[in-house]
DOMI-724826 format. One record per residue (C-alpha): residue in one letter; x, y, z. Coordinates in nm, 3 decimals. Layout:
code,X,Y,Z
A,X,Y,Z
...
end
This chain:
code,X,Y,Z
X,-3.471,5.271,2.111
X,-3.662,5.463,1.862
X,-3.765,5.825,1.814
X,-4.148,5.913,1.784
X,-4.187,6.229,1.590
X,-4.523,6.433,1.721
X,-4.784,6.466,1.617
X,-4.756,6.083,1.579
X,-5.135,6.081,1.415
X,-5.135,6.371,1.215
X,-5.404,6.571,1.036
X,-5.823,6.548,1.241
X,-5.741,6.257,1.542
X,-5.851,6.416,1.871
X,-5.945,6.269,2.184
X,-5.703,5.938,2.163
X,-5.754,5.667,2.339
X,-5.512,5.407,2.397
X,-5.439,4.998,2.487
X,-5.191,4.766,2.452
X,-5.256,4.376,2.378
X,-4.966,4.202,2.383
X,-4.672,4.395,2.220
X,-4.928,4.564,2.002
X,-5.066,4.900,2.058
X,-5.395,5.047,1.960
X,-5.524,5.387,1.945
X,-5.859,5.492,1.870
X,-6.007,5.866,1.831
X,-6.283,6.067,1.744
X,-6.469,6.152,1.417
X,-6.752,6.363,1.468
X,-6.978,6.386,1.215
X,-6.798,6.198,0.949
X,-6.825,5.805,0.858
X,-6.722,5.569,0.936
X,-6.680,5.630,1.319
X,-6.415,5.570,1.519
X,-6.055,5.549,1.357
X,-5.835,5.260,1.454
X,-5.487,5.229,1.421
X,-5.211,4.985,1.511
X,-4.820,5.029,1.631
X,-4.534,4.788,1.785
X,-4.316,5.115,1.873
X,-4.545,5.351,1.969
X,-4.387,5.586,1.661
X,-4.518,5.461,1.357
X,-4.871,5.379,1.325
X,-5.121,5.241,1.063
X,-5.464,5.230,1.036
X,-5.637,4.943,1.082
X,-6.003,5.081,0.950
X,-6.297,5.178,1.218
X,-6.556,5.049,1.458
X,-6.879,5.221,1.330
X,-7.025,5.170,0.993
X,-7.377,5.021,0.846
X,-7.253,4.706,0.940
X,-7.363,4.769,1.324
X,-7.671,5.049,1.231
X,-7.409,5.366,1.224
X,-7.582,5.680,1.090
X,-7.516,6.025,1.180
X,-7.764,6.192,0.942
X,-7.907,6.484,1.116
X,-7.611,6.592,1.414
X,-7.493,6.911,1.361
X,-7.164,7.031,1.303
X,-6.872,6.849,1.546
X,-7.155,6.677,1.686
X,-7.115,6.331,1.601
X,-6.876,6.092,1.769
X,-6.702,6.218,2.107
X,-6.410,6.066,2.293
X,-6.374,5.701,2.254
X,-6.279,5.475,2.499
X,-6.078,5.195,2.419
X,-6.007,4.932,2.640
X,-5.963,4.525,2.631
X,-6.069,4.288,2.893
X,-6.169,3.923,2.878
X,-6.041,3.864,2.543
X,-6.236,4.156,2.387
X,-6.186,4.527,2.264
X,-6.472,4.742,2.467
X,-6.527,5.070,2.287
X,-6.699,5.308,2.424
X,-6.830,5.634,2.284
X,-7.109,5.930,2.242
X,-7.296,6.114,1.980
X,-7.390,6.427,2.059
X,-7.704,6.487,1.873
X,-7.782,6.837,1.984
X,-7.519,7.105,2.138
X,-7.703,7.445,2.197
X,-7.625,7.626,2.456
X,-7.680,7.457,2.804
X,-7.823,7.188,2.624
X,-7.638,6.894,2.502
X,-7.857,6.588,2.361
X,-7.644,6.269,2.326
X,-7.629,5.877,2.376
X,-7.378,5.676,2.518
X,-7.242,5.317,2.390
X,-7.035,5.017,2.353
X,-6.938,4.856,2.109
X,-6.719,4.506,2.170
X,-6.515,4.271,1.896
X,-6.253,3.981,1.967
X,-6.037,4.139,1.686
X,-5.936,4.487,1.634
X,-6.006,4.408,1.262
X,-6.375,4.357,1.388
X,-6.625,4.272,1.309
X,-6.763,4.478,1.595
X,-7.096,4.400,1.781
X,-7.392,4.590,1.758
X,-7.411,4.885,2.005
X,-7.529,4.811,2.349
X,-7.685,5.170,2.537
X,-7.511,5.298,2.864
X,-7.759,5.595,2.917
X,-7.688,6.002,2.861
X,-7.587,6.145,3.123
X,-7.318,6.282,3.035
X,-7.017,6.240,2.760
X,-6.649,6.128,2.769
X,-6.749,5.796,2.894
X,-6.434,5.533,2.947
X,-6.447,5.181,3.124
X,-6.273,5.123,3.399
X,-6.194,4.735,3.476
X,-6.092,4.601,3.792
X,-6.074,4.255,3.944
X,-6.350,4.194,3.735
X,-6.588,4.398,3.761
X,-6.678,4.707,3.471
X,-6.701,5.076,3.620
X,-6.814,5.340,3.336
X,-6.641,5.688,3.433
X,-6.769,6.048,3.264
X,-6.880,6.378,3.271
X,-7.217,6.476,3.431
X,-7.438,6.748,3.223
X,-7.647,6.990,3.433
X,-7.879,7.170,3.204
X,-8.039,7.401,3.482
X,-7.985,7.791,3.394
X,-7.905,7.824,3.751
X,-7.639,7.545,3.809
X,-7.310,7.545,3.606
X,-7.340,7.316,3.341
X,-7.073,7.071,3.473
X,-7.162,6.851,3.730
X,-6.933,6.659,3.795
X,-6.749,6.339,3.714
X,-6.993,6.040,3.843
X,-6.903,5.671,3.827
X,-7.130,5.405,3.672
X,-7.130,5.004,3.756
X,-7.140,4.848,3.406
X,-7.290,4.436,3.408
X,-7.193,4.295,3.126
X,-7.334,3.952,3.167
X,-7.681,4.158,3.207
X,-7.547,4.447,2.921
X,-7.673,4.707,3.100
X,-7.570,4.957,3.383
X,-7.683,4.956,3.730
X,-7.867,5.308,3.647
X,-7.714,5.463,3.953
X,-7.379,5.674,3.951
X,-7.204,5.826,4.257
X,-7.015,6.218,4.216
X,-6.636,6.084,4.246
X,-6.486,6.448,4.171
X,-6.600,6.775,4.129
X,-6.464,7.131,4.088
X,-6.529,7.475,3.986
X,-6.428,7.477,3.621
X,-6.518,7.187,3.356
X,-6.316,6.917,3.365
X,-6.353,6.629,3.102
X,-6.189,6.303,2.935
X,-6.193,6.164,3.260
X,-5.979,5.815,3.316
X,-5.972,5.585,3.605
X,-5.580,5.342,3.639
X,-5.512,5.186,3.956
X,-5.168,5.191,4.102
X,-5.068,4.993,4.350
X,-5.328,5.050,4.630
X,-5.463,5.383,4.482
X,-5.674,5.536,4.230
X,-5.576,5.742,3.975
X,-5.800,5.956,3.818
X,-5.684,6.162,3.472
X,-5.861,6.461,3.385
X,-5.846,6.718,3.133
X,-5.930,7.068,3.148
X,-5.976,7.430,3.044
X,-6.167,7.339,2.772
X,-6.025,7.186,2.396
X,-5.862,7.487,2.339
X,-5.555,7.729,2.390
X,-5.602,7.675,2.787
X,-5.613,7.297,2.742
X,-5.472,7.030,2.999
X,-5.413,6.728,3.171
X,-5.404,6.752,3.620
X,-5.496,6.445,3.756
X,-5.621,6.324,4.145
X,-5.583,6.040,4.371
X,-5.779,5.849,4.630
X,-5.763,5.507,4.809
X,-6.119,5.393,4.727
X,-6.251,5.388,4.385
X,-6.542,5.637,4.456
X,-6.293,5.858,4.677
X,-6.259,6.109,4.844
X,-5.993,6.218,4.549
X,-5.698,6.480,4.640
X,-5.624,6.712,4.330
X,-5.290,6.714,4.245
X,-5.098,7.031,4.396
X,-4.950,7.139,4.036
X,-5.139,7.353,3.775
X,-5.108,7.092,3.550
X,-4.931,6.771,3.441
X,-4.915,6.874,3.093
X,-5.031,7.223,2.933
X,-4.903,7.463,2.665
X,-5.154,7.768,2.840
X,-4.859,7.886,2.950
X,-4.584,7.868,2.616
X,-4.809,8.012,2.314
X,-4.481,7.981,2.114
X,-4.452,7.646,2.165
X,-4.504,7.393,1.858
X,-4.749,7.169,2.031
X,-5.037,7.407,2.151
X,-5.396,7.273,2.318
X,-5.191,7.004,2.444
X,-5.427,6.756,2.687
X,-5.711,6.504,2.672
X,-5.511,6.178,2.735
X,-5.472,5.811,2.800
X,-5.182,5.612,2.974
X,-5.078,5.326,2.847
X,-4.767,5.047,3.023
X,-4.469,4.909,2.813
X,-4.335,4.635,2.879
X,-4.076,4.751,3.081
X,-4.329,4.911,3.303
X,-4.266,5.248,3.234
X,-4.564,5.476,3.136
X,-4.629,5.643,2.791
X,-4.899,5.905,2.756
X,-5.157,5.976,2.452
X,-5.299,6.287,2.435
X,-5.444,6.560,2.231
X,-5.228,6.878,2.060
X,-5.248,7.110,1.741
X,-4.995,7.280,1.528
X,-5.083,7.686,1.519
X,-5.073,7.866,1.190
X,-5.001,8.238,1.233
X,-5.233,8.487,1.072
X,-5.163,8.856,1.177
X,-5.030,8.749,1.488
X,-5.338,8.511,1.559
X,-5.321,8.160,1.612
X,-5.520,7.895,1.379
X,-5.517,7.541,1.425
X,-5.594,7.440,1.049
X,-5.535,7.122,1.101
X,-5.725,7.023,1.415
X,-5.638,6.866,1.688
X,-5.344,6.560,1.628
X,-5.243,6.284,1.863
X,-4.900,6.302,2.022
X,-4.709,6.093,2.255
X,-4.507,6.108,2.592
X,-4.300,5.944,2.822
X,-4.447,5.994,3.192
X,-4.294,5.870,3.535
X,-4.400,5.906,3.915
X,-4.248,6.141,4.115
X,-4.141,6.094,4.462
X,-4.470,6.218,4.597
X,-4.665,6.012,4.373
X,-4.771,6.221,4.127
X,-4.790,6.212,3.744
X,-4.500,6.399,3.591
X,-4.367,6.410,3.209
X,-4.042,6.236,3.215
X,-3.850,6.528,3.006
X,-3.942,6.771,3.291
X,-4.184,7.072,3.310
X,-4.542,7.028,3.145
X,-4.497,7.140,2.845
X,-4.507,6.871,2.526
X,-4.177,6.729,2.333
X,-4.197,6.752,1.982
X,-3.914,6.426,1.990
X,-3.979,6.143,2.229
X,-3.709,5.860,2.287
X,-3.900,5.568,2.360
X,-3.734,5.210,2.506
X,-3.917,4.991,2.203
X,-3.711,4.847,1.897
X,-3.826,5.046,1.560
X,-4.094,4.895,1.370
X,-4.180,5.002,1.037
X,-4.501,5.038,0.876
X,-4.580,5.039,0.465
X,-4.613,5.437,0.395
X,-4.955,5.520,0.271
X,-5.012,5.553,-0.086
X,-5.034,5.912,-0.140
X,-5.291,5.876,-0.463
X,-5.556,5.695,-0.527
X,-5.623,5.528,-0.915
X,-5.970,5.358,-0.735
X,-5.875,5.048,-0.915
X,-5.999,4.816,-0.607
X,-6.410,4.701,-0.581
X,-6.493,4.925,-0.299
X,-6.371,5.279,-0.133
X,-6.122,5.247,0.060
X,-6.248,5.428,0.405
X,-5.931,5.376,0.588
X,-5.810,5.656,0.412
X,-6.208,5.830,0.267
X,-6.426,5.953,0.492
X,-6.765,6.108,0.381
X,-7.034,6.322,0.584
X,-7.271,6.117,0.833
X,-7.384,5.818,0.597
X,-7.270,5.590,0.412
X,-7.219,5.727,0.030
X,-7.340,5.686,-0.273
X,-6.980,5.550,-0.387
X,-6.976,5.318,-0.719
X,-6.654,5.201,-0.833
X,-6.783,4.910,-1.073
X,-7.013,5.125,-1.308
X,-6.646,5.264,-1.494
X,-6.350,5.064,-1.379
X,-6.090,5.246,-1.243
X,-6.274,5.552,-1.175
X,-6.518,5.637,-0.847
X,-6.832,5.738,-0.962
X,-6.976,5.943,-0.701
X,-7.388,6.091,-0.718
X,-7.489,6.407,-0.655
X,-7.589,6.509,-0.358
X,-7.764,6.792,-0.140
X,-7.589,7.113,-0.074
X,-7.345,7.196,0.114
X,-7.569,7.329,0.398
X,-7.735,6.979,0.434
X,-7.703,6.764,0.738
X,-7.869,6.434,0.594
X,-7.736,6.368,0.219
X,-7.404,6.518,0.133
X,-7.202,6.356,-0.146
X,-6.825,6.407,-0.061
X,-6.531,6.228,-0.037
X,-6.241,6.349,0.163
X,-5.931,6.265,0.367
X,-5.763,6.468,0.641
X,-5.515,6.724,0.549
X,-5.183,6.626,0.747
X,-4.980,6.912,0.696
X,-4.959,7.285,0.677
X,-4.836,7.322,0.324
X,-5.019,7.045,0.125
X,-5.143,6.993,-0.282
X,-5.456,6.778,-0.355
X,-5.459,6.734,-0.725
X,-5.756,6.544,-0.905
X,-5.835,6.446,-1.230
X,-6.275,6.450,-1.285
X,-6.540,6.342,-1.556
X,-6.799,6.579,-1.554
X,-7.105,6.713,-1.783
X,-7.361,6.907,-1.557
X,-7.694,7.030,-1.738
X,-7.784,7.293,-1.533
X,-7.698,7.496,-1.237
X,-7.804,7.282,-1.012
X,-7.539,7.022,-1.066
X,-7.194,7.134,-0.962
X,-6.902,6.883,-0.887
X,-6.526,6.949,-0.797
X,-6.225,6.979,-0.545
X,-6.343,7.113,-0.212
X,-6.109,7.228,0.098
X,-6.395,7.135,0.335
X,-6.398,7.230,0.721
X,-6.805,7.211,0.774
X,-7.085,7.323,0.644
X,-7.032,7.718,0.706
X,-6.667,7.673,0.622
X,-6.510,7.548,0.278
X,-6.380,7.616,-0.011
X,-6.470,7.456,-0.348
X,-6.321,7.472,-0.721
X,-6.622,7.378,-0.920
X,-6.762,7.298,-1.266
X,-7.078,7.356,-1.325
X,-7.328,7.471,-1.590
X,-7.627,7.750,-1.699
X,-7.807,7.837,-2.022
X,-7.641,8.171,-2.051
X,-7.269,8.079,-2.029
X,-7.268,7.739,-2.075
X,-7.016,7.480,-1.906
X,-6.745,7.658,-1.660
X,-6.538,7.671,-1.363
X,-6.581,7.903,-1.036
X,-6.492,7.929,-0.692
X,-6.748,7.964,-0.403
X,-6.655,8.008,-0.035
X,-6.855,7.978,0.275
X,-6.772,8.192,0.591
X,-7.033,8.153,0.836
X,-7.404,8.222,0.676
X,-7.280,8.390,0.340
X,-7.168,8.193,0.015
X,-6.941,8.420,-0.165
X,-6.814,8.412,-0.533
X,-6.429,8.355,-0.528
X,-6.389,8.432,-0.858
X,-6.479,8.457,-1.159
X,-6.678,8.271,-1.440
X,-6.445,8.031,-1.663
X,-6.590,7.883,-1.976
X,-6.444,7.559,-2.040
X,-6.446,7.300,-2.316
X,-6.618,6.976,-2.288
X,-6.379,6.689,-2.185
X,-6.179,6.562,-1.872
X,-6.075,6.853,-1.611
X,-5.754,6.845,-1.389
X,-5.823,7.061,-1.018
X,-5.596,7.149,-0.791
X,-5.558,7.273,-0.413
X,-5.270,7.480,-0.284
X,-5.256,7.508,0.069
X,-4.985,7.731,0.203
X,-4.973,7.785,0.565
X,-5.296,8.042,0.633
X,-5.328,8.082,0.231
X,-5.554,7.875,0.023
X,-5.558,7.853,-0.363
X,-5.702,7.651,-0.645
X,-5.586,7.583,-1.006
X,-5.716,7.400,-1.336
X,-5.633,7.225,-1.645
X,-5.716,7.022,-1.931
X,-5.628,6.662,-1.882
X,-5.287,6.749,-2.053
X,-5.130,7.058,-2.060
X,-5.051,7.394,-1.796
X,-5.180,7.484,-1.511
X,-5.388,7.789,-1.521
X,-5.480,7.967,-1.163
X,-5.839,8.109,-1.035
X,-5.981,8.303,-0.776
X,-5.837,8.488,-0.550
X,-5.595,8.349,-0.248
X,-5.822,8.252,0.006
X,-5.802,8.270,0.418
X,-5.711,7.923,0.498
X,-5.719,7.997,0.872
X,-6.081,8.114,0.817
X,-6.128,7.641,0.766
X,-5.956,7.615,1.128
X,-6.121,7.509,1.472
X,-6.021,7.849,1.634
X,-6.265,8.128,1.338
X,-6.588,8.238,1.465
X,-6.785,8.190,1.784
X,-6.958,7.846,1.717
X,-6.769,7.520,1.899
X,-6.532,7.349,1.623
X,-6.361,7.058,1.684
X,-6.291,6.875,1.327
X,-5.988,7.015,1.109
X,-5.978,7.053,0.754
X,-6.045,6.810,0.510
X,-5.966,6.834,0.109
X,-6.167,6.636,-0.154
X,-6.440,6.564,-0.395
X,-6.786,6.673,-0.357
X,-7.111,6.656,-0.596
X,-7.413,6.867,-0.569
X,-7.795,6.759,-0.778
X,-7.994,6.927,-0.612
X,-8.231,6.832,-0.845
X,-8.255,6.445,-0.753
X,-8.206,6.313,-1.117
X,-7.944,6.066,-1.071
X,-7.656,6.286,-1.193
X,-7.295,6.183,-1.104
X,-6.889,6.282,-1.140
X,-6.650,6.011,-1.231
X,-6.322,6.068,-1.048
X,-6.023,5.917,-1.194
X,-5.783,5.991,-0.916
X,-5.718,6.226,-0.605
X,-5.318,6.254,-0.499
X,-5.224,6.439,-0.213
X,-4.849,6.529,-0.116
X,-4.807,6.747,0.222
X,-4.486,6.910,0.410
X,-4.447,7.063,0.735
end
């Protein structure tokens, strides 16, 4: 037996999707609009996980300049069949209003590992598109968008014939389920003689859940199941697992049934709840009642923090928690950057990244930043940077990064009048406010560093040797969190490096480390 400690994927990793190959287990989820796309990661237990790297990059034509803020990469599905991983996934290219622009794929490799094929279109009708495999044929399953003013914009959940020997779909989907209310992350299993379809619903957010239905033909009629909800924390806002749904099953061995699915860790801000962090993957055991329905094994619906699972412990090497950049290349298992592939030179200085300036931090197209998920709710980025800007326009430095009108960013930078120093900018929707004030500081190597406390946010400096010396003002962490404002946010925060030229010359920062330690 061994214990799996939720979140099990910690820090940004929505929308998990789940298979097992042999006694290995594989769990993909979504990245939005940073690269590469689609994180991968590998457990024997189900407990402790690694990552294994991801499925989108240049290598198969992956670019995500242009897509707007948690556009990007929706809900992967990952399945294997015929000796292959099938992943399949959107990007949502436009989300305004009624309107949602996006494209639906698959991707297929013989190897986790990869590499992984070039994309192969399924069509856009909708989004949350998994494959559904049975005696073989290949059934696509998703939601249906309905952009008419005068029809709700959910239309139901449609199923899609999928021939592969042909790589297309038939171009014709049936209505399997529908409802008043969205319902998404739809999942087809088949059990025994029936269908099982999961579904989440109430939206990604406090009212989140998991129901499911059942029918005893693949395109129905399906028969909602009589409960509220499978799993939900709508109901328990004091619980420690909040927006718990958007899931996968997956069989052990033993053919019992575990459950991946979607929750978030709340940060309390006057009595207001901030999920920081994003939305983490979690784990539960799940059994059949005697009426055939879906139930958490525990009891109830609501999420266990601690789940005893019947698999032998497996460990995995911990993650470094710095990085010297001493290898050839970044490391993008554990770096992810905004929508392209960056500028990223680790040869030009050995032992340091050399990273180019890029656009601001408004830009959708040519960002230059660097940064890895923040896992925890108390966590310290430290990093140690090379950098002589020539003008205002070059700025380079730690950044606490949620999206483009939300971050936080310790900077040095330069003007004619004062000469090199440090400042603090923050972004809060439209407006770029100064965070504090002007620091002249010496030419030479400068240490940064990012305090994040809970709903608090704070940066410090100093020379490469000596004190540290604080700046700015505490900032409102919970203001970087998927629950501030009124635009759809689905990505966590993030804490890095970031460059700005928004001149174009060529200018760069050398980064000699970044080392990040985090605590619950």
């Amino acid at each position: 037996m061994t214990i799996a400690h939720n979140p099990v994927l910690r820090g940004s990793h929505p929308d998990p999707s789940i298979v097992r190959v042999g006694d290995e287990y594989f769990v993909a989820t979504s990245t939005c609009e940073w690269y590469p796309g689609v994180r991968l990661h590998r457990s024997r237990d189900l407990a402790n996980w690694e990552v294994v790297g991801h499925a989108l990059d240049a290598s198969n034509g992956f670019d995500l300049r242009g897509v707007p803020d948690s556009g990007g990469v929706w809900a992967p599905s990952l399945t294997h069949e015929n000796g292959m991983f099938w992943l399949a996934y959107s990007i949502v290219r436009t989300m305004d209003g009624d309107d949602k622009d996006l494209d639906n794929y698959l991707v297929t490799a013989e190897s986790i590992d990869g590499p992984w094929s070039d994309p192969v279109a399924l069509g856009s009708r909708g989004f949350d598109f998994s494959f559904f495999h049975d005696h073989g044929r290949h059934h696509i399953v998703g939601v249906q968008w309905d952009q008419r003013p005068e029809h709700p914009s959910f239309g139901g959940i449609v199923v899609e014939e999928y021939l592969a020997d042909e790589q297309r779909t038939t171009g014709e989907a049936t209505l399997i389920y529908s409802q008043d209310g969205l319902v998404e992350g739809p999942n087809l299993y088949r059990f025994g003689d029936e269908y099982c379809l999961l579904l989440a619903e109430g939206g990604t957010g406090w009212n989140h859940g998991i129901t499911s239905a059942r029918a005893a033909s693949l395109l129905g009629p399906y028969t909602r199941d009589p409960e509220p909800a499978m799993l939900t924390s709508r109901d328990a806002p004091g619980a420690a697992l909040q927006k718990a749904g958007h899931g996968e099953l997956v069989q052990l061995p033993t053919g019992e049934l575990a459950l991946v699915h979607l929750a978030a860790r709340a940060t309390l801000h006057s009595g207001e709840r901030y999920s920081i962090l994003g939305r983490e993957t979690c784990l539960q055991r799940v059994s059949i009642d005697a009426d055939g329905w879906l139930r958490l094994a525990h009891g109830g619906r609501h999420a266990a923090v601690d789940v005893e699972l019947p698999l032998a412990e497996r460990t995995v090497a911990a993650r470094e928690t710095r990085d010297d950049f001493d290898g050839d290349s970044l490391d993008l298992r554990r770096w992810s950057v905004l929508r392209a592939e960056p500028d990223a030179d680790l040869a030009s200085r050995p032992g340091w990244l050399r990273l180019r300036g890029g656009q601001s931090p408004a830009s959708v197209f040519e960002q230059s930043l660097v940064a890895q998920r923040i896992t925890e709710p108390h966590a310290v980025v430290t990093i140690l940077i090379d950098a002589e800007p020539r003008s205002a326009r070059q700025a380079a430095g730690l950044v606490a990064w949620y999206n483009r009108s939300a971050w936080a960013w310790l900077q040095v930078t330069c003007d004619s009048e004062r000469g090199r120093h440090l400042r603090v900018l923050r972004r809060d929707g439209h407006v770029t406010h100064a965070a504090s004030d002007l620091v002249p500081v010496a030419d030479g190597e400068i240490r940064m560093r990012m305090i994040l406390d809970g709903p608090a946010l704070s940066f410090a400096y100093a020379a490469a040797e000596g004190d540290w010396t604080s700046i700015g003002e505490r900032l409102p962490a919970w203001q970087l969190s998927d629950d501030h404002g009124d635009q759809l946010r689905f990505t966590g925060l993030f804490g890095g490096v970031r460059a700005d030229d928004l001149d174009g010359v060529g200018w760069h920062v050398d980064v000699d480390y970044v080392e990040m330690t985090a605590a619950e």
